[in-house]
VEXKE-492771 format. One record per residue (C-alpha): z, y, x; residue in three letters. Coordinates in steps of 0.1 Angstrom, whole numbers. Each point is the difference from the previous one (the first is absolute). Layout:
# residues N
    zz    yy    xx resn
     Z     Y     X  ala
...
This chain:
# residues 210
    zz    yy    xx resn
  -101   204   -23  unk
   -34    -7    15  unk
    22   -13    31  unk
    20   -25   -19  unk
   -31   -10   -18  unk
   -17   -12    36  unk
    30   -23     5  unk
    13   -29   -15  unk
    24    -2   -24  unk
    34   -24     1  unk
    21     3   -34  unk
    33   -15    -2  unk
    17    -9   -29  unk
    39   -13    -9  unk
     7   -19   -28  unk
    28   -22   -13  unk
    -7   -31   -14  unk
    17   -21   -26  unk
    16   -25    24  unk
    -3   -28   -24  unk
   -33     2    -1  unk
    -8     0    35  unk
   -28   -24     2  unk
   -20    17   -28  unk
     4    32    20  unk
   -15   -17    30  unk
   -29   -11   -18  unk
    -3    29   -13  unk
     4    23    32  unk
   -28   -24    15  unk
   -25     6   -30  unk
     6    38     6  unk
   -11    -6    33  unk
   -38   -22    -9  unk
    -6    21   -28  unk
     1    35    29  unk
   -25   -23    25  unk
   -27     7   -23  unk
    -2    31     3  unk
   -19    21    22  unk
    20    15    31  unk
    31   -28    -4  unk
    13    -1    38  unk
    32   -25   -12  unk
    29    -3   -12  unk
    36   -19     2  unk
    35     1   -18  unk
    30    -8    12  unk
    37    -8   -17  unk
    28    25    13  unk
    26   -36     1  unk
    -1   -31    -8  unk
    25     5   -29  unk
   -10    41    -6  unk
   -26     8   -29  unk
   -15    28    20  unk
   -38    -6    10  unk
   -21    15    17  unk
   -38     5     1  unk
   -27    12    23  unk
   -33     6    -5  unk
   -31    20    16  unk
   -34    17    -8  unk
   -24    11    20  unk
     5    36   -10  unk
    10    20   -35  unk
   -26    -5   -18  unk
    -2   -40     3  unk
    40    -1    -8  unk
    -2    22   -29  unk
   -31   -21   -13  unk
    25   -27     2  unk
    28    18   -16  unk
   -16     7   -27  unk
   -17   -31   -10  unk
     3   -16   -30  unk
     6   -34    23  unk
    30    16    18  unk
    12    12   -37  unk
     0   -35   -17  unk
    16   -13    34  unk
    34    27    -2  unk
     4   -11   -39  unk
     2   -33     7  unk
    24     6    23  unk
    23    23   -21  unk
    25   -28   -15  unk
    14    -1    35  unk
   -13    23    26  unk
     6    34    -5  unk
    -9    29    28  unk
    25    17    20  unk
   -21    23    22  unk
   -30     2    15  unk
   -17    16    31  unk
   -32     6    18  unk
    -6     6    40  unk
   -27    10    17  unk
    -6   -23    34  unk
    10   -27    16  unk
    37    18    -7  unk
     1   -16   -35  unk
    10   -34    10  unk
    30    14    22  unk
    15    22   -30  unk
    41    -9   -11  unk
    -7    -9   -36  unk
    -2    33    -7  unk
   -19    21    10  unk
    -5    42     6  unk
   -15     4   -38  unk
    14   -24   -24  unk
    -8    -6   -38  unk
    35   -14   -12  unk
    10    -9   -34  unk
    31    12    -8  unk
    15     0   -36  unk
    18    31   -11  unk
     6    18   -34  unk
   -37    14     0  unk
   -13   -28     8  unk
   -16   -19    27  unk
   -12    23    27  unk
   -16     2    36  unk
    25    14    26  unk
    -7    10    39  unk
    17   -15    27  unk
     1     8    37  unk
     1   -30    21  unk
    -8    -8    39  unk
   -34     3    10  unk
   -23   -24    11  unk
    12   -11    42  unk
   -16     8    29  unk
   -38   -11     6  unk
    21   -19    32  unk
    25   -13   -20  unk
   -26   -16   -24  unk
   -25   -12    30  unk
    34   -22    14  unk
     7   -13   -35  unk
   -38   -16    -3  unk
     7   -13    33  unk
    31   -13    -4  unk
   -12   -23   -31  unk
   -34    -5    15  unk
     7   -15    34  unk
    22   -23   -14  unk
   -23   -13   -30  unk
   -29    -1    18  unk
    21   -19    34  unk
     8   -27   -29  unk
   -36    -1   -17  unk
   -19    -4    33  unk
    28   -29    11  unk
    -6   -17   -37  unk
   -37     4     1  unk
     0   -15    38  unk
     7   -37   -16  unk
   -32     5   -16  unk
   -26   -25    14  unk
   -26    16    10  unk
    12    33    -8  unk
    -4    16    36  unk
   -36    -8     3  unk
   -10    18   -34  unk
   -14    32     8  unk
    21    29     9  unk
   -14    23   -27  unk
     6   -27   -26  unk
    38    -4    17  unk
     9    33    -6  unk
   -19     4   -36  unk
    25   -31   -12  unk
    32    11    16  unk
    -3    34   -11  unk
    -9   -14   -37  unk
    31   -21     1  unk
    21    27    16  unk
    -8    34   -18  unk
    20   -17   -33  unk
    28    -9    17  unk
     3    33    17  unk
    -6    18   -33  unk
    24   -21   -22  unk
    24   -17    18  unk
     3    16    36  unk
    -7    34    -1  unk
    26     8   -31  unk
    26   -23    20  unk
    -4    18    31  unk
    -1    33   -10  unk
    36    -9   -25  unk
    13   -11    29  unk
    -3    28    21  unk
     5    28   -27  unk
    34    16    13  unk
   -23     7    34  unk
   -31     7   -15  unk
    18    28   -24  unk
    24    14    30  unk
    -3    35    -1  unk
   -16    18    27  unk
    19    18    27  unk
   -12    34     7  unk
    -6    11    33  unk
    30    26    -7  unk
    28   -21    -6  unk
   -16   -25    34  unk
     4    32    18  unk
């Protein structure tokens, strides 16, 4: 315990969404988001659909360690915010990972919390799922959406007048600003979708190479 409590913390969390009210629910999923930056040890966040036309979302979101997450959890902020929500959202299963690992998970993850309805009731159930890929694996996938992204920004920023003689300290301070968002909510969840069958390929052991 006092290992995982060193480490940050991602939790993900499925739900299914009333698809008629989808633009609440965005609102909604966004004032989730502002009202965890206030709080102490809030590393980010992001949420993603599973289709354009499938009420399965998806949410991500990261403390510092245990005890800034469960501060969080447990606030009477993060209470009023899942009420609101209840008329449409409801929670499928949720997750938490240790590392940069947690943004690579499936959807699921090794330890799941998953409501399930059954005659007693609603209950949390285990399920084993792939773990988290290869340290490599995850090092090509940051690459793969960074190179690109930042390629584009530096062309865009280029017709800038001016631009190239600002500082190189204060270059690098407003590109990363302007990139680190669209990494964490746009490219990063993208890439990483993309390239799921190969980031979740099973490992060959050295038996069956042999």
């Amino acid at each position: 315990m006092a290992d995982t409590d060193a480490h940050p913390i991602t939790v993900a969390i499925e739900r299914r969404i009333d698809p008629t009210r989808t633009a609440e629910a965005t609102s909604w999923m966004q004032a989730g988001t502002d009202l965890a930056t206030a709080f102490p040890g809030f590393l980010g966040s992001g949420w993603v659909r599973a289709g354009e036309d499938s009420d399965l979302w998806y949410m991500l979101y990261r403390f510092r360690d245990i005890t800034t997450l469960e501060e969080w959890e447990s606030s009477p902020q993060r209470q009023w915010w899942l009420d609101s929500g209840r008329p449409f959202a409801r929670e499928e299963r949720s997750e938490r990972r240790t590392g940069i690992e947690g943004w690579f998970d499936a959807p699921h993850g090794s330890i799941l919390e998953a409501a399930t309805v059954t005659d007693a009731g609603t209950q949390p159930i285990q399920q084993p799922v792939p773990p988290a890929p290869p340290r490599w694996k995850q090092a090509v996938t940051i690459w793969v959406g960074f190179f690109p992204t930042n390629l584009l920004a530096s062309w865009l920023l280029g017709f800038i007048p001016g631009f190239a003689e600002v500082p190189l300290v204060l270059r690098v301070l407003a590109t990363t600003l302007m990139l680190t968002p669209v990494m964490t909510y746009a490219v990063l969840p993208w890439v990483t979708r993309m390239l799921q069958p190969w980031l979740q390929r099973p490992r060959r052991s050295r038996k069956a190479q042999s």
